[in-house]
N, C-alpha and C positions, 0 to 999 in steps of 0.2 A: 825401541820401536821407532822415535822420532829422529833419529840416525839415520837407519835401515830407509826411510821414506825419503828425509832430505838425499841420503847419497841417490837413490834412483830417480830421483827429480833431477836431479842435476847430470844425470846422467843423461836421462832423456832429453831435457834440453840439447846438452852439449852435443849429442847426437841425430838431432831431430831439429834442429834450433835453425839452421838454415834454410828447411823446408818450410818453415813457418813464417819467416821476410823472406821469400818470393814474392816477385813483383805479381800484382793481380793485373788483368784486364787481359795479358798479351798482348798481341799485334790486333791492331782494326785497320780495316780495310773500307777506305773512303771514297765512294763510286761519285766521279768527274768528268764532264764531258771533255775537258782538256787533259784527263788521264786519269786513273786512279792511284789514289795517295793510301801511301803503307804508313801507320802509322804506329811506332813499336814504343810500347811503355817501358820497356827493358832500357831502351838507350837513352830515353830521358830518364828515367826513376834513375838506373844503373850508372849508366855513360856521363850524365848531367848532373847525378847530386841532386834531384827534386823532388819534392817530398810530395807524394800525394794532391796534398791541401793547395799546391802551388795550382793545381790545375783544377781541383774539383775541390767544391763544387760554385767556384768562381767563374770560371770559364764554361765548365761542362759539370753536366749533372750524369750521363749516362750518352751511348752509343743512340739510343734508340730516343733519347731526348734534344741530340745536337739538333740545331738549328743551320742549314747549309747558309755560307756567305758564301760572299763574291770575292775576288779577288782583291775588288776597288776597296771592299769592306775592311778586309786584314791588314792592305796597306793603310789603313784607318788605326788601326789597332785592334780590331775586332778576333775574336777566335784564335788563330796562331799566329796572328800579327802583333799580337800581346807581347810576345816574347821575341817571335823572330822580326824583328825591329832593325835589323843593321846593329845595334848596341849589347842587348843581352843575347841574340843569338841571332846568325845569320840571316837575310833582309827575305822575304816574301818576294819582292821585287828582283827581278833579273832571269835568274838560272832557276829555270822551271823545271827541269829535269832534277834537281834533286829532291823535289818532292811527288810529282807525277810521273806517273810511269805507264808508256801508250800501251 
């Protein structure tokens, strides 16, 4: 009997195992008066290698709890200037089109 259970556990995982790491959140959509910013957890989770934790709940606790900065702010470090730094990923600064979109 504890056969018959491990082999269908293991089944179901191996079967089911990927729908279960899907990235949560999706795409958020960040309303900008300079444009709005699409912001997709697939390409950081997925694309980037980032685990969750890297962003929540240090940076962000929730969509509905983000706090809106400035621009002057991120080029601070604040929000996604944390990261997009020129160093660990490309600068806030410069090419505003690839984050806002008119």
């Amino acid at each position: 009997m504890r056969r018959i259970a491990a082999v269908t556990a293991l089944v179901v995982l191996t079967t089911f195992g990927g729908a279960l790491a899907a990235v949560g959140g999706g795409d958020v959509v960040l309303k900008n008066k300079g444009g709005d910013t699409l912001f997709s957890h697939s390409l950081h989770v997925d694309g980037a290698g980032l685990e969750c934790t890297a962003c929540h709940d240090k940076l962000y606790l929730s969509k509905g709890q983000h706090k809106k900065v400035t621009m002057k702010e991120m080029q601070k470090g604040k929000s996604c200037g944390a990261c997009h730094n020129g160093k660990t990923a490309f600068s806030v600064k410069g090419d505003c089109a690839k984050c806002h979109k008119k």
